[in-house]
C-alpha positions in Angstrom: -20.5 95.3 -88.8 -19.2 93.3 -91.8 -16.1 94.1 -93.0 -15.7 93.6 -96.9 -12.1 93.0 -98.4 -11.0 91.8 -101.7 -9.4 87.9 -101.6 -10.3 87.2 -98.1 -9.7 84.0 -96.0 -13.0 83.8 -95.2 -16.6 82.6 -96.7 -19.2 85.0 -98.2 -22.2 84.5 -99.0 -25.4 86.4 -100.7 -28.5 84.6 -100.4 -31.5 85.6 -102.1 -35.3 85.4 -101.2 -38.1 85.9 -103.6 -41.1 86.5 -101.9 -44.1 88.4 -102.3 -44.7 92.0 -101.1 -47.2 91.2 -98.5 -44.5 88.4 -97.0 -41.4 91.0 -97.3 -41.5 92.3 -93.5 -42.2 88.5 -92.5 -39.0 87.1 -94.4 -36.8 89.8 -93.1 -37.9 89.0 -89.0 -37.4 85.0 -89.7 -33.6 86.0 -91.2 -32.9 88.3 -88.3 -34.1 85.8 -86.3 -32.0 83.0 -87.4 -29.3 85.6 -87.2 -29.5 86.7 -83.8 -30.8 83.8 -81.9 -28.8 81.1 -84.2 -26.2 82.1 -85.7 -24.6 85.2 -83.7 -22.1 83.2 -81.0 -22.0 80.0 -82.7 -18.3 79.0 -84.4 -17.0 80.5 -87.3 -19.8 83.3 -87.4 -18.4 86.3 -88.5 -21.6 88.7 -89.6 -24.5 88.9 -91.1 -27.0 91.9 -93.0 -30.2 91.8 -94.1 -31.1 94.1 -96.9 -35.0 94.1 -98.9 -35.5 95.2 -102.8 -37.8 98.5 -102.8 -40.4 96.7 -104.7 -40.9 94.1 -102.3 -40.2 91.4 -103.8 -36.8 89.8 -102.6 -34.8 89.8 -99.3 -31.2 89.2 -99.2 -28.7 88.2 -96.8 -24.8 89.0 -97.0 -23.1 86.5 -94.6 -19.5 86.2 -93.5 -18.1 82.7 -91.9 -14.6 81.1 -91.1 -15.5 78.3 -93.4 -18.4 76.9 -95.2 -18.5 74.2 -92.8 -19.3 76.5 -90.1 -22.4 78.0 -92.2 -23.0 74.0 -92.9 -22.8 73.3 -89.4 -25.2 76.1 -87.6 -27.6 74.8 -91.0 -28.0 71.6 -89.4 -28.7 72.5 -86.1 -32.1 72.4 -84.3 -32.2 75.9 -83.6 -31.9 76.3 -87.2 -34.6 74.2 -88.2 -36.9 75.4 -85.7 -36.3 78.9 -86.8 -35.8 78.3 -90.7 -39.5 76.1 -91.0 -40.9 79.3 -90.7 -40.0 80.3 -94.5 -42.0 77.0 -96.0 -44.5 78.4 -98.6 -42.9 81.8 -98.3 -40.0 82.2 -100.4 -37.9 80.6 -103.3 -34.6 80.3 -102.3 -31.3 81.2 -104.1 -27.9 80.2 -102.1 -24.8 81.7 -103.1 -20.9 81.1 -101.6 -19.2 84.3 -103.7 -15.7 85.8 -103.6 -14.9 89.3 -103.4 -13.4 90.2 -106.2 -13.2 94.6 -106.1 -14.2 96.8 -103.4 -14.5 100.4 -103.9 -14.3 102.9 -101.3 -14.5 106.3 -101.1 -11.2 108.1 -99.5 -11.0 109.2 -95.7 -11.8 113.3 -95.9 -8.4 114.8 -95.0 
């Protein structure tokens, strides 16, 4: 379960998907698929979530790594590619690293 803290060590970041409703459900499995067969074990991984707009019409993933190297590195790998061809013609494709800047939280019930 990703953990989200303010001025981490680590890398974030929030990729974005644009894709059309009827190719939603197919961009989410190739993500989770990259995610669990490529990228969960694999150096510097630390999570990953998948969440979909309501309207259909995007897919986003929130990723946590050591480094950007390590994101760079599982990128270039054949697993990846095998996996990742599966997107072509799909999606448009927005990469983002981010920093966490504020997280809000609710208080633990006493």
């Amino acid at each position: 379960m990703p953990t989200i803290v303010e001025n981490s060590t680590y890398a974030t970041f929030v990729n974005v998907f644009t894709c059309t409703p009827a190719d939603q459900d197919e961009v989410v499995r190739i993500n989770a698929e990259i995610i669990d067969r490529v990228a969960v074990g694999r150096p510097g991984f630390i999570s990953a979530s998948i969440h979909r707009s309501t309207d259909g019409t995007r897919v986003f993933n929130y990723l946590q790594w050591e480094t950007p190297e390590h994101l760079a590195h599982m990128q270039r790998s054949p697993e990846f590619s095998q996996v990742a061809r599966q997107l072509a013609g799909l999606i448009q494709f927005e990469p983002h690293q981010c920093e966490v800047v504020h997280v809000g939280e609710t208080a633990a019930p006493s």
